[in-house]
Jmol script that loads the backbone (N, CA, C; Angstrom):
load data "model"
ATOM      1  N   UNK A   1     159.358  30.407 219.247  1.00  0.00           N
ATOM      2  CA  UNK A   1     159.529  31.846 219.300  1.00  0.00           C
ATOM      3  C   UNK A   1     158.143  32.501 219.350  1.00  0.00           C
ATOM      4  N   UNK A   2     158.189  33.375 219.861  1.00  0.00           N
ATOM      5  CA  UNK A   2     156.348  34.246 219.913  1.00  0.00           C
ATOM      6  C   UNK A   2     156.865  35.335 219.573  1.00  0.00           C
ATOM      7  N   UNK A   3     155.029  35.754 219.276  1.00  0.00           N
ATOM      8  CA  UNK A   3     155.051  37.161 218.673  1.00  0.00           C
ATOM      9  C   UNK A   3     155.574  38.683 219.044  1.00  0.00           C
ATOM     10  N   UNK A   4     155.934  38.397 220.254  1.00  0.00           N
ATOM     11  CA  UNK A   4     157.378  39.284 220.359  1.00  0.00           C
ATOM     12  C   UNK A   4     158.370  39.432 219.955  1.00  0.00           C
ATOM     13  N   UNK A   5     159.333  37.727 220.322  1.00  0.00           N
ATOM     14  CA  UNK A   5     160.368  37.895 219.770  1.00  0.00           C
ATOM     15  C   UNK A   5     160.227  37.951 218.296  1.00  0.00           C
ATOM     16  N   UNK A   6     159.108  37.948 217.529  1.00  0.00           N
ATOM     17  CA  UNK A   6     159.513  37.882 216.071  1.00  0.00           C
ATOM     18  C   UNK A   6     159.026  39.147 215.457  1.00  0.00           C
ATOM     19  N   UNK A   7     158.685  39.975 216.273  1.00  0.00           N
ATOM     20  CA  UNK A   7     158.721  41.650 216.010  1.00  0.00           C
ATOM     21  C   UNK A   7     159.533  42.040 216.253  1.00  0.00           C
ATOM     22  N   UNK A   8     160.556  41.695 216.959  1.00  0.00           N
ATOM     23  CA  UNK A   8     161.741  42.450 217.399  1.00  0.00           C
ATOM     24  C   UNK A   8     162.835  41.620 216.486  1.00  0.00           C
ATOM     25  N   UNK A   9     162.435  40.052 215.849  1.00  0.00           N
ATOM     26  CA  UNK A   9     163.438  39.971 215.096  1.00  0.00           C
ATOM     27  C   UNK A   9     163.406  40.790 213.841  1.00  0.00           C
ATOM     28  N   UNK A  10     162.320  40.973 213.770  1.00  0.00           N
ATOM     29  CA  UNK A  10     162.176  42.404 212.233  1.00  0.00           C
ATOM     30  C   UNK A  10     162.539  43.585 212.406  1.00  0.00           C
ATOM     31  N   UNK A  11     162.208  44.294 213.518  1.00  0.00           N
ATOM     32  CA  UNK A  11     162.930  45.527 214.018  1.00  0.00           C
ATOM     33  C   UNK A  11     164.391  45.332 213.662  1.00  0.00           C
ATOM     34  N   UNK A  12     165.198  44.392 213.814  1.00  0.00           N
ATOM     35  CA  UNK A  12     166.671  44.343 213.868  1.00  0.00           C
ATOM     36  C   UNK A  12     167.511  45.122 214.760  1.00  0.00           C
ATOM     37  N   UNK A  13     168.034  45.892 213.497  1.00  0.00           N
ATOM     38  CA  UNK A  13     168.859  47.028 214.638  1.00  0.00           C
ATOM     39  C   UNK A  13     168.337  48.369 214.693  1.00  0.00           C
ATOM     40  N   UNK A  14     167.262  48.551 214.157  1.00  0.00           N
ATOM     41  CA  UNK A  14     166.619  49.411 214.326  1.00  0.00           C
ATOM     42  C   UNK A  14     166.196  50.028 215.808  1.00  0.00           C
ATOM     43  N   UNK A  15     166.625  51.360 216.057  1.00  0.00           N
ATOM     44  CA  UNK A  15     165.918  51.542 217.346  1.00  0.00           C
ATOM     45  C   UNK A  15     163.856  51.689 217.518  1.00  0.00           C
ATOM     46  N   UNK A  16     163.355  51.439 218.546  1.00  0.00           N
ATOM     47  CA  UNK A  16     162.370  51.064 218.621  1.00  0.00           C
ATOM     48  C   UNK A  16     161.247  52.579 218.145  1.00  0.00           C
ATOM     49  N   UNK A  17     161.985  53.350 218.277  1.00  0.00           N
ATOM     50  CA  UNK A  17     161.932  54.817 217.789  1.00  0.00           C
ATOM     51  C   UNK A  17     161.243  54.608 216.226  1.00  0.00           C
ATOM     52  N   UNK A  18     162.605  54.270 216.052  1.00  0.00           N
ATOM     53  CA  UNK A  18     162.640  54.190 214.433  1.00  0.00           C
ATOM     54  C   UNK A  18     161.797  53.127 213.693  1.00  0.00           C
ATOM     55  N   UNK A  19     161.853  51.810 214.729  1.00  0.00           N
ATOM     56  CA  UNK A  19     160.290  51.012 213.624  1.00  0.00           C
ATOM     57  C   UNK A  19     159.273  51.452 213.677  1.00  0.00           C
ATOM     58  N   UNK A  20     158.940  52.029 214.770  1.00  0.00           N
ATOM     59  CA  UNK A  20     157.869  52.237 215.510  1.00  0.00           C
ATOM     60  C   UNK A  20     156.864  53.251 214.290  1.00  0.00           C
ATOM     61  N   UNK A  21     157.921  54.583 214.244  1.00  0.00           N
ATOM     62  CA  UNK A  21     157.773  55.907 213.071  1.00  0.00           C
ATOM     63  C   UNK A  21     157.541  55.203 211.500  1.00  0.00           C
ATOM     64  N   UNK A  22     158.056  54.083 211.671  1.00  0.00           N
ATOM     65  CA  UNK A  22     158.143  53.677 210.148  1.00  0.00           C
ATOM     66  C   UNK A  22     156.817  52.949 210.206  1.00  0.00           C
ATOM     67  N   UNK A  23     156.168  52.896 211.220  1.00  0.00           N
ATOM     68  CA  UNK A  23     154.618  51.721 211.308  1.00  0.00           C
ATOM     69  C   UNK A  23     153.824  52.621 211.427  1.00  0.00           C
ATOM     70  N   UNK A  24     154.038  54.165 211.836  1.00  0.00           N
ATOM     71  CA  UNK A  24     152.909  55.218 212.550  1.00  0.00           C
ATOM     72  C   UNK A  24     152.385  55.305 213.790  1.00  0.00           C
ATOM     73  N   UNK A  25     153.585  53.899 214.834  1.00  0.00           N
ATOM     74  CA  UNK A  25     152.725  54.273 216.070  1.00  0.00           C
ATOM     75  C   UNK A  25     154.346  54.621 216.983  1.00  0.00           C
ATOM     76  N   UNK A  26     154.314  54.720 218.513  1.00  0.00           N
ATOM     77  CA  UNK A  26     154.715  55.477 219.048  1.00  0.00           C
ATOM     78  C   UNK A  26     156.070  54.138 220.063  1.00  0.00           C
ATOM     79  N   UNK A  27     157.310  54.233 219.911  1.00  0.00           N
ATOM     80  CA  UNK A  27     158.580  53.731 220.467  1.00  0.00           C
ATOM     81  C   UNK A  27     158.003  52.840 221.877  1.00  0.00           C
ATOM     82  N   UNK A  28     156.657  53.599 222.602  1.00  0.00           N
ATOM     83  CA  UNK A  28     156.216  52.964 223.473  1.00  0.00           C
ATOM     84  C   UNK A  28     155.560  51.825 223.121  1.00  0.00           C
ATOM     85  N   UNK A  29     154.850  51.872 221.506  1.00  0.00           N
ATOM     86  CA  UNK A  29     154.283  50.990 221.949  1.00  0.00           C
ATOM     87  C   UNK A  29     154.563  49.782 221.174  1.00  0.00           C
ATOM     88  N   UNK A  30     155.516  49.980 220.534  1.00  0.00           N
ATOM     89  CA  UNK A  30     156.314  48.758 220.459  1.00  0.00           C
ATOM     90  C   UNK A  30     157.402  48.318 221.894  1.00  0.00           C
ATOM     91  N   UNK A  31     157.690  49.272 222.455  1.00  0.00           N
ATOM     92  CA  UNK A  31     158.615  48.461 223.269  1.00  0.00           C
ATOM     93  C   UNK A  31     157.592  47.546 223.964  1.00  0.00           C
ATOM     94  N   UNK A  32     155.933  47.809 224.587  1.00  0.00           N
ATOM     95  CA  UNK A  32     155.370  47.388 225.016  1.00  0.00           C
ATOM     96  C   UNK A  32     154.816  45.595 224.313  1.00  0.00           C
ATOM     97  N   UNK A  33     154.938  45.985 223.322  1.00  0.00           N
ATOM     98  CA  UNK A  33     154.479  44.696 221.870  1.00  0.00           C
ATOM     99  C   UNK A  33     155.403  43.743 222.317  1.00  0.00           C
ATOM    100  N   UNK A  34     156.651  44.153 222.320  1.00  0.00           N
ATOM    101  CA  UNK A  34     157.882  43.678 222.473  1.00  0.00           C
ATOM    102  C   UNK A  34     157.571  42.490 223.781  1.00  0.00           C
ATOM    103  N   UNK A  35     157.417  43.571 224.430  1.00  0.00           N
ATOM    104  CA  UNK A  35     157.797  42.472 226.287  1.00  0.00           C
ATOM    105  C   UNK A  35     156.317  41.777 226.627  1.00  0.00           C
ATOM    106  N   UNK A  36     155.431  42.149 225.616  1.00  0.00           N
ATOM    107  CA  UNK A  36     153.872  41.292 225.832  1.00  0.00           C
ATOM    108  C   UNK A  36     153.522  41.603 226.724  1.00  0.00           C
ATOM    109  N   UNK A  37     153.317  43.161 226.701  1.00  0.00           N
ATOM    110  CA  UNK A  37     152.664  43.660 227.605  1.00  0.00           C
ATOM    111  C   UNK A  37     151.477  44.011 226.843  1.00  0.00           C
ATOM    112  N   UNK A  38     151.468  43.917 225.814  1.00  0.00           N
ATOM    113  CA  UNK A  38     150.107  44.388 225.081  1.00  0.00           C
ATOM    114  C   UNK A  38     150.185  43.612 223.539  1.00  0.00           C
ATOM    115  N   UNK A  39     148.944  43.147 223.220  1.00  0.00           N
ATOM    116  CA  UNK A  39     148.946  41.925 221.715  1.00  0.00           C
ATOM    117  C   UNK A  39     149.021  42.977 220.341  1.00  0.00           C
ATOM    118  N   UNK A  40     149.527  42.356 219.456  1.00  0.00           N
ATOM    119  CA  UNK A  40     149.659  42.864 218.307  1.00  0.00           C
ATOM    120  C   UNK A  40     148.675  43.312 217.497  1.00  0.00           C
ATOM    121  N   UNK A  41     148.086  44.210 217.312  1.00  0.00           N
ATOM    122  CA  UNK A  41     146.376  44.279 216.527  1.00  0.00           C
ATOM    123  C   UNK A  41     146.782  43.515 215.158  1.00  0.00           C
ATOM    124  N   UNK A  42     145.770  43.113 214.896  1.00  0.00           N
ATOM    125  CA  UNK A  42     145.256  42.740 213.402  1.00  0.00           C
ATOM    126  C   UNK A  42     146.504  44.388 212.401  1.00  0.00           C
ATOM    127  N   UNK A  43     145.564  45.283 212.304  1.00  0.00           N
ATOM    128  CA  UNK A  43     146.380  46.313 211.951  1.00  0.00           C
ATOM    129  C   UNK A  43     147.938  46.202 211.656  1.00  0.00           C
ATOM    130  N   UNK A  44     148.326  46.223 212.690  1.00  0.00           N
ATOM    131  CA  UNK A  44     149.617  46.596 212.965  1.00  0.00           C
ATOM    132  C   UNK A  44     150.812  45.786 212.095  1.00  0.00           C
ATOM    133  N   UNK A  45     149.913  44.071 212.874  1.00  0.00           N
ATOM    134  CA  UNK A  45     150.787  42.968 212.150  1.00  0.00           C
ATOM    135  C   UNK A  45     150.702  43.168 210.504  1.00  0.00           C
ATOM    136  N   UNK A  46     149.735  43.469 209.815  1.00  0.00           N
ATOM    137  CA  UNK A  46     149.184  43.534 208.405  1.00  0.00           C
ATOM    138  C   UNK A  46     150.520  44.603 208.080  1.00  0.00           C
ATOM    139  N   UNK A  47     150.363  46.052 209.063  1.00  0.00           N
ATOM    140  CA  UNK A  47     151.655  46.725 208.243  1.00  0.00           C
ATOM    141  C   UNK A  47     152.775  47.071 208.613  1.00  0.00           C
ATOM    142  N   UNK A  48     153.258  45.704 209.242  1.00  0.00           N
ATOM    143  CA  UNK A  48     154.449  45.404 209.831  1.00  0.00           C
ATOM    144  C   UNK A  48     154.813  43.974 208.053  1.00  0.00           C
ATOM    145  N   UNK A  49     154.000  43.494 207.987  1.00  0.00           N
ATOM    146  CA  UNK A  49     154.300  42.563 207.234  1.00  0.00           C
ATOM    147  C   UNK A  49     154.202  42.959 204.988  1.00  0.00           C
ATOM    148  N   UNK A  50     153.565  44.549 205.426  1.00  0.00           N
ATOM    149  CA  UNK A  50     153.310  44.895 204.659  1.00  0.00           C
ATOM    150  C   UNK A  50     155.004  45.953 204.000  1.00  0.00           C
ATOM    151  N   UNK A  51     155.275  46.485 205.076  1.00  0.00           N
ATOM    152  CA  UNK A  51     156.684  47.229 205.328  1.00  0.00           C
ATOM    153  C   UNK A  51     157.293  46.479 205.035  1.00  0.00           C
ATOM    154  N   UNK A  52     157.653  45.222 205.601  1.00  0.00           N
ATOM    155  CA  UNK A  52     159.122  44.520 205.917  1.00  0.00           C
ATOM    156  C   UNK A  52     158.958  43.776 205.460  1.00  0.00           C
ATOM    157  N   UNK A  53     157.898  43.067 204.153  1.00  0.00           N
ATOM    158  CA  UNK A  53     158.176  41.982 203.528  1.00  0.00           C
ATOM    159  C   UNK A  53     157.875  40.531 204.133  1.00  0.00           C
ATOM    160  N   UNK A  54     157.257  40.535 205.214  1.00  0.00           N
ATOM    161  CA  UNK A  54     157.394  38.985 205.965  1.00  0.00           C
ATOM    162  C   UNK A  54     155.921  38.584 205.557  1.00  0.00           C
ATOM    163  N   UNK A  55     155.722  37.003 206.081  1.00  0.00           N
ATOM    164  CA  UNK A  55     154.778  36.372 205.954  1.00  0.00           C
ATOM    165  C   UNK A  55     153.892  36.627 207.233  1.00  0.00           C
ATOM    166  N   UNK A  56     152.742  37.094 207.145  1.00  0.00           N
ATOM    167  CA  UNK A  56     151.802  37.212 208.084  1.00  0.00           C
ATOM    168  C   UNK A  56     151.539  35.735 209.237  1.00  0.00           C
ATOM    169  N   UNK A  57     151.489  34.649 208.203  1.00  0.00           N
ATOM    170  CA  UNK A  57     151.658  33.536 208.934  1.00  0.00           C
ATOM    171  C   UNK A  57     152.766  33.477 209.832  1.00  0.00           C
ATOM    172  N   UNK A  58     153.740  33.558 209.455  1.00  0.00           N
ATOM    173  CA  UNK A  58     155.316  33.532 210.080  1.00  0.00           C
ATOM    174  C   UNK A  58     155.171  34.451 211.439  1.00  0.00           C
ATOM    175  N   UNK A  59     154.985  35.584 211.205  1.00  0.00           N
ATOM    176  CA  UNK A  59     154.634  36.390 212.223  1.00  0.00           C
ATOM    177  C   UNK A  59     153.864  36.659 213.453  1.00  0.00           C
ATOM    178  N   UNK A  60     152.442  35.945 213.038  1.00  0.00           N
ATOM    179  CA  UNK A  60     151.438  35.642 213.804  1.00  0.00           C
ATOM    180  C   UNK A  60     151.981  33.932 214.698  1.00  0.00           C
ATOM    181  N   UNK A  61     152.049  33.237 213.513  1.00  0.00           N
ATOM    182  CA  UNK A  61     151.990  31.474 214.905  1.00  0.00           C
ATOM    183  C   UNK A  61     153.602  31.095 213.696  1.00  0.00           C
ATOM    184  N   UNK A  62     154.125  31.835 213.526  1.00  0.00           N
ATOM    185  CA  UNK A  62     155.856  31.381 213.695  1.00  0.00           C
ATOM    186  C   UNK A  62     156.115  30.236 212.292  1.00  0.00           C
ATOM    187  N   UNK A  63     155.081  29.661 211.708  1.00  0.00           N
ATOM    188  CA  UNK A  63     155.012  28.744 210.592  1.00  0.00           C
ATOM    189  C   UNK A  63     155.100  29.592 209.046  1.00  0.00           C
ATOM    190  N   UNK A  64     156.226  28.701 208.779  1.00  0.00           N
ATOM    191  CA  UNK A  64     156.477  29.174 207.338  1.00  0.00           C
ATOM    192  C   UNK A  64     157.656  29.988 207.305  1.00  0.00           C
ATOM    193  N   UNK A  65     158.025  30.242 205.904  1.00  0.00           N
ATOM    194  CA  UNK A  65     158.975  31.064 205.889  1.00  0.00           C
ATOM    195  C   UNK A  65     158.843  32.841 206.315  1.00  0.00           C
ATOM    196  N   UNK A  66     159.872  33.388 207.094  1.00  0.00           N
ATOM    197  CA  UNK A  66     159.549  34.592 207.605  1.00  0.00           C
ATOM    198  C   UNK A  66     159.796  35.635 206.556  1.00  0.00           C
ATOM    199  N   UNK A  67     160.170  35.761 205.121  1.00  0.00           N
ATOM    200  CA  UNK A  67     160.050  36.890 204.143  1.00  0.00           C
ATOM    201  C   UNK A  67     158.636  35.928 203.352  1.00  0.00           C
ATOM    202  N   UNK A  68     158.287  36.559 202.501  1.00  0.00           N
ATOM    203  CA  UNK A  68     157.131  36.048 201.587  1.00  0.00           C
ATOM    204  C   UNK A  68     158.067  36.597 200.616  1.00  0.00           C
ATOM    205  N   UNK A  69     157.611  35.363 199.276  1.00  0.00           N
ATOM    206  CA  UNK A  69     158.611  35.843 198.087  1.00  0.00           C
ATOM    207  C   UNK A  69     157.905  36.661 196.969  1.00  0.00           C
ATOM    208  N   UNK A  70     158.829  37.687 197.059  1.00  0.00           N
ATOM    209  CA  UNK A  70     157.945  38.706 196.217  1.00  0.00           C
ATOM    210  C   UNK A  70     157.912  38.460 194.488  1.00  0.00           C
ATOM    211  N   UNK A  71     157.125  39.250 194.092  1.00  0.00           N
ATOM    212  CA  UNK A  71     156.743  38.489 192.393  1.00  0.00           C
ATOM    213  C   UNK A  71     157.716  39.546 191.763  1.00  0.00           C
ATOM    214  N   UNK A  72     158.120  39.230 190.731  1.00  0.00           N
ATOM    215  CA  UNK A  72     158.946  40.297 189.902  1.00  0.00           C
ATOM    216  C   UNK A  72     157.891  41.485 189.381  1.00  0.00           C
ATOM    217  N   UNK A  73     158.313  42.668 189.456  1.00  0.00           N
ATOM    218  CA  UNK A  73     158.031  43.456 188.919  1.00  0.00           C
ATOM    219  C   UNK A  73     158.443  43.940 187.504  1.00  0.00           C
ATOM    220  N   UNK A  74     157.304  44.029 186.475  1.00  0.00           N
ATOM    221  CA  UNK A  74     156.821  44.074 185.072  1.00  0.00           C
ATOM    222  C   UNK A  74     156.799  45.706 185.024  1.00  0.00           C
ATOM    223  N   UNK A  75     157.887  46.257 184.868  1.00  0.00           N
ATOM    224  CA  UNK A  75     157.393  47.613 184.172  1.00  0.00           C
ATOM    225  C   UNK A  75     157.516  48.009 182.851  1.00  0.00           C
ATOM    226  N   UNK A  76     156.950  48.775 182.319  1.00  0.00           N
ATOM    227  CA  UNK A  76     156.554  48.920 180.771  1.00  0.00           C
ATOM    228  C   UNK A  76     157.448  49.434 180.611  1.00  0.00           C
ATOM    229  N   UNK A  77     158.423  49.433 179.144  1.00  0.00           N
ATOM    230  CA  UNK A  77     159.946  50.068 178.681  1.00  0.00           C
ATOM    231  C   UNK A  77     159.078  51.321 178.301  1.00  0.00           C
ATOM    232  N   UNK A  78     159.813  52.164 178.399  1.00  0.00           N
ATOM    233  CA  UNK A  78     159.668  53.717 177.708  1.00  0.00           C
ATOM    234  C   UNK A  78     159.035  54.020 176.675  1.00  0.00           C
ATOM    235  N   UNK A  79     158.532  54.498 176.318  1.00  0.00           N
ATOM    236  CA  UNK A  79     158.038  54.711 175.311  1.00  0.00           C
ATOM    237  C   UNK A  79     158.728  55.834 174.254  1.00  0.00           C
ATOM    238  N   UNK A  80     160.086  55.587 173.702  1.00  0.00           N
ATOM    239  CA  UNK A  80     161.005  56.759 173.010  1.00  0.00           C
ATOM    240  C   UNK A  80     160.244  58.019 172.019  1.00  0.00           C
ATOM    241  N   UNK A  81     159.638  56.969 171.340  1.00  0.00           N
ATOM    242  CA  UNK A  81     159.002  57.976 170.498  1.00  0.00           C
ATOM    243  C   UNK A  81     158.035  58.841 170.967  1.00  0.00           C
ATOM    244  N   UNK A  82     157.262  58.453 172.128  1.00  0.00           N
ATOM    245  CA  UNK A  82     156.398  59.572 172.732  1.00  0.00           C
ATOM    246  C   UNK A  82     157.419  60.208 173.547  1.00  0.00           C
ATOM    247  N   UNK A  83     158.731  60.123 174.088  1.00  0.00           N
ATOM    248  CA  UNK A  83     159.238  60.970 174.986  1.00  0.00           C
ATOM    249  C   UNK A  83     160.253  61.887 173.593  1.00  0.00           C
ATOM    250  N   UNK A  84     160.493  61.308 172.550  1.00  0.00           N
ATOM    251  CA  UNK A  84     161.331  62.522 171.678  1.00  0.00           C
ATOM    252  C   UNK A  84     160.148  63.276 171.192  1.00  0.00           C
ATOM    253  N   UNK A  85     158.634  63.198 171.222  1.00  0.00           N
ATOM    254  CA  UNK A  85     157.834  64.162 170.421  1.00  0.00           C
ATOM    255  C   UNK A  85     157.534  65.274 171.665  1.00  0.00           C
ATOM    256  N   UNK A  86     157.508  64.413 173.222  1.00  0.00           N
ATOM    257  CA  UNK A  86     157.428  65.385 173.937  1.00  0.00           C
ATOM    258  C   UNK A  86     158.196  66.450 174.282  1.00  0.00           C
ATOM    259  N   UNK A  87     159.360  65.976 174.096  1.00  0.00           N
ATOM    260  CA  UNK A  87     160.879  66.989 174.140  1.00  0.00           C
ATOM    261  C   UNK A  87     160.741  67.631 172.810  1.00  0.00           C
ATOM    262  N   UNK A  88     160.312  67.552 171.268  1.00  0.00           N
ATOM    263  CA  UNK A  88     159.793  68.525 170.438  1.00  0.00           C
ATOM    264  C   UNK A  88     159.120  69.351 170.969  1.00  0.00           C
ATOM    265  N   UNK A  89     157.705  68.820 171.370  1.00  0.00           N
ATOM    266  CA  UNK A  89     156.622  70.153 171.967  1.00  0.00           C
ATOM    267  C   UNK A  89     157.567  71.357 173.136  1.00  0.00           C
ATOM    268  N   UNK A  90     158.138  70.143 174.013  1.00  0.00           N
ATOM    269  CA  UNK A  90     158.951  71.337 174.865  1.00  0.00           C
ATOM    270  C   UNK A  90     159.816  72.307 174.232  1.00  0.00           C
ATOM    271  N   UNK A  91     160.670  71.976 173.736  1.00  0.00           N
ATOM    272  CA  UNK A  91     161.261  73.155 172.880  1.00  0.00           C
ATOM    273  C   UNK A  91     160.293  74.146 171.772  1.00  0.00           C
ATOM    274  N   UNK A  92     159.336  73.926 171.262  1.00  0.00           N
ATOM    275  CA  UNK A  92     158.746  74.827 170.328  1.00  0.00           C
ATOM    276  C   UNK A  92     157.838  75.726 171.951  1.00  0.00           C
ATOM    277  N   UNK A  93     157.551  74.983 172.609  1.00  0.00           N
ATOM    278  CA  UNK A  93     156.771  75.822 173.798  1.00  0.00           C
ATOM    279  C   UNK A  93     157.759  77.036 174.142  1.00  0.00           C
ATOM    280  N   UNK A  94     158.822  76.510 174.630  1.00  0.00           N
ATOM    281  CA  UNK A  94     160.128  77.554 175.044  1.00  0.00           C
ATOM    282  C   UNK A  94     160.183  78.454 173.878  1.00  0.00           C
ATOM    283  N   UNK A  95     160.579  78.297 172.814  1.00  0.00           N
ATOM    284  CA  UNK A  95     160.758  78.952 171.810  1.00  0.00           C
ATOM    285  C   UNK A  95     159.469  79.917 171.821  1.00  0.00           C
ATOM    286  N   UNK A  96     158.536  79.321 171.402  1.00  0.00           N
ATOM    287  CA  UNK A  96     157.113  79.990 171.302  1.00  0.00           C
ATOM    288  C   UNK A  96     156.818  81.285 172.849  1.00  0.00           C
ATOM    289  N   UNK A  97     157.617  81.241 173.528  1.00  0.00           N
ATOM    290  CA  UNK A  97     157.576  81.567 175.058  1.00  0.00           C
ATOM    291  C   UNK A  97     158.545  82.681 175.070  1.00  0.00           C
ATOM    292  N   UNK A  98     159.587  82.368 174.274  1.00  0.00           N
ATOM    293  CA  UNK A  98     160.534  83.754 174.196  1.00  0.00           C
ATOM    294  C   UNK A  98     160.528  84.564 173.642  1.00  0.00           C
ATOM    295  N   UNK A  99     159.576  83.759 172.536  1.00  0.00           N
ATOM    296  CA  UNK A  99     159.266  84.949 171.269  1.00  0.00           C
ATOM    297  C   UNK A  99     158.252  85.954 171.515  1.00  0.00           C
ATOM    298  N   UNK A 100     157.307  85.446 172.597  1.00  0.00           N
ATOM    299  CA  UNK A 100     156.401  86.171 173.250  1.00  0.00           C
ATOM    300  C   UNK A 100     156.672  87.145 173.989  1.00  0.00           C
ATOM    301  N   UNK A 101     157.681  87.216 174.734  1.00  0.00           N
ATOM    302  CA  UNK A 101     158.116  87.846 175.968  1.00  0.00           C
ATOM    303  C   UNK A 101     158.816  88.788 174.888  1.00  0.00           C
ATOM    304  N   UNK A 102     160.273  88.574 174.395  1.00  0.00           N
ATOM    305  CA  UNK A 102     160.868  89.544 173.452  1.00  0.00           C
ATOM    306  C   UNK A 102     159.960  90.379 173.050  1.00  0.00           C
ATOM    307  N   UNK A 103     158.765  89.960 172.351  1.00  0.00           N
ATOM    308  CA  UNK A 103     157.906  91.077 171.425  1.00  0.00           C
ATOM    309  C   UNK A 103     157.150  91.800 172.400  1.00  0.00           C
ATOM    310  N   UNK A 104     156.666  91.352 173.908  1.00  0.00           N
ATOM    311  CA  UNK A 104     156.394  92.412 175.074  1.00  0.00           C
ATOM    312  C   UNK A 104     157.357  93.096 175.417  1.00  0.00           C
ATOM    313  N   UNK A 105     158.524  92.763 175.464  1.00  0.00           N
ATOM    314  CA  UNK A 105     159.495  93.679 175.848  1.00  0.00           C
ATOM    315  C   UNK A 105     159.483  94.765 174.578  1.00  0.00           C
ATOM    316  N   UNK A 106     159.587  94.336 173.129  1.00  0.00           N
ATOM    317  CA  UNK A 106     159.992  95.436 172.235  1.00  0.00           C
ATOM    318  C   UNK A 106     158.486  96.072 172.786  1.00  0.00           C
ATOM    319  N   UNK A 107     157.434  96.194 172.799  1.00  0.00           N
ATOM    320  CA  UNK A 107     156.342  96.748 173.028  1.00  0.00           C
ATOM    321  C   UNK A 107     156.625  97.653 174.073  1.00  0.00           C
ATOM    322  N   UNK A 108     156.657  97.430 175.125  1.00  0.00           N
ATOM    323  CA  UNK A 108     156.819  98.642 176.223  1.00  0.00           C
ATOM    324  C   UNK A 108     158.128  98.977 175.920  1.00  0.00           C
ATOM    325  N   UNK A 109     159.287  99.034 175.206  1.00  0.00           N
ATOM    326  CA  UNK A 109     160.437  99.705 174.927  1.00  0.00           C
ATOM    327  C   UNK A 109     159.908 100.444 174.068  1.00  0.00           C
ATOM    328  N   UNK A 110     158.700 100.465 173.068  1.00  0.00           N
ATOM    329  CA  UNK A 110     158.354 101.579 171.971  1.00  0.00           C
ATOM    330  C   UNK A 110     157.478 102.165 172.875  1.00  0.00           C
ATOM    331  N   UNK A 111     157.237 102.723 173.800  1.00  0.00           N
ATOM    332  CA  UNK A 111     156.029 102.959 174.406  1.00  0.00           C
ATOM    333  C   UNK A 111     156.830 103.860 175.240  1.00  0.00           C
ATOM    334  N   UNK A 112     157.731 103.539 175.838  1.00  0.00           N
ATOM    335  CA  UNK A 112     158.306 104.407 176.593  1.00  0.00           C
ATOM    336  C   UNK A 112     160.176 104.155 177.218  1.00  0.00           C
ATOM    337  N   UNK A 113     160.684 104.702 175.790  1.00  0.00           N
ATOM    338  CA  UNK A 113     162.088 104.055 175.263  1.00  0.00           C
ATOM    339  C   UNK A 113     162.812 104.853 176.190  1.00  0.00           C
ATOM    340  N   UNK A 114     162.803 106.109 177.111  1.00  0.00           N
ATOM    341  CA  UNK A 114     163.347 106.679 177.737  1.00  0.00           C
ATOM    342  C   UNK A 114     163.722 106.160 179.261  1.00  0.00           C
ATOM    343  N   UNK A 115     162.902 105.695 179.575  1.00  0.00           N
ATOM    344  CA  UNK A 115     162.320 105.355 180.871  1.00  0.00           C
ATOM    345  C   UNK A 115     162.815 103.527 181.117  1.00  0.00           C
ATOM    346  N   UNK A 116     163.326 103.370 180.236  1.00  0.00           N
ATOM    347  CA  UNK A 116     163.425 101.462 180.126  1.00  0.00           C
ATOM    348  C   UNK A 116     164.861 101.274 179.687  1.00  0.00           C
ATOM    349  N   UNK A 117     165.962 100.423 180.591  1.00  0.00           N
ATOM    350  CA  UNK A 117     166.911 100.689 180.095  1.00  0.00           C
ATOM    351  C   UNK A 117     167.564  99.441 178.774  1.00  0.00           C
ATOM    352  N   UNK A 118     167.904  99.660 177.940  1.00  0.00           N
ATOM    353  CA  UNK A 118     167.964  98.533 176.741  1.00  0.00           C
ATOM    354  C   UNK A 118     168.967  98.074 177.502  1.00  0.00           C
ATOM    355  N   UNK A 119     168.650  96.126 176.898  1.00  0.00           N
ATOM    356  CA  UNK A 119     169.271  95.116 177.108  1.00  0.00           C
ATOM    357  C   UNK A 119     170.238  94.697 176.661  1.00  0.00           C
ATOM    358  N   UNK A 120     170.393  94.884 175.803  1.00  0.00           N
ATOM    359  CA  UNK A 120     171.457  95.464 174.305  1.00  0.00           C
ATOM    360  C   UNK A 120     172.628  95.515 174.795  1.00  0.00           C
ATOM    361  N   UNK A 121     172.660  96.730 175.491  1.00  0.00           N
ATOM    362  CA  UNK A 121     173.964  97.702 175.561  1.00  0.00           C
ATOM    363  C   UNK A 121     174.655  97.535 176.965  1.00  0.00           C
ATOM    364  N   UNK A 122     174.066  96.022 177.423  1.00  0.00           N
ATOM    365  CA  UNK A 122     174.401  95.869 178.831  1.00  0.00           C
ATOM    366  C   UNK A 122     175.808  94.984 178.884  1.00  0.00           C
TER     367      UNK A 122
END
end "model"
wireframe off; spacefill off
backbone 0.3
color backbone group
């Protein structure tokens, strides 16, 4: 198999549109990659193999397996107690935030109680 057909076996059913946009270059010039009308850059293959998971070897001279096996991903558990102190701060912020605003509002309601219609009585 050559490096055509094994760009186009990664494409799948993808239209050539659509790998093409997903690599950054243009439907032409993969269809062109495709029929070996033009060689694969260094580039391209790197983030074709970088996208889709395959082995650069596999891709380039056809040897080896065509996914590369990926390593498990290690993410750190939550941290609860820093996310319930942060949800404390958020609520005293809000709180601290309304109490602010209320006491601007009573402020320009003593300032000019005629002219401002109370919230109150709505």
């Amino acid at each position: 198999m050559s490096i055509p057909s094994r760009v186009k076996e990664i494409r799948g059913k993808m239209t050539q549109a659509e790998f093409g946009a997903s690599l950054g270059v243009t439907s032409s010039n993969i269809s062109a990659i495709e029929q070996g009308k033009v060689s694969l850059t260094t580039d391209l293959a790197l983030k074709i193999c970088d996208t889709y998971n395959c082995s650069i070897e596999w891709l380039l001279r056809g040897v080896g397996e065509k996914k590369e096996k990926a390593e498990p991903i290690h993410e750190p558990a939550p941290d609860l107690s820093l996310m319930s102190k942060y949800m404390e701060l958020l609520e005293k912020h809000n709180k601290l935030l309304e109490d602010t605003l209320e006491k601007k509002d009573q402020r320009i309601r003593e300032q000019s109680p005629a002219t401002i219609p109370d919230k109150t009585t709505h």
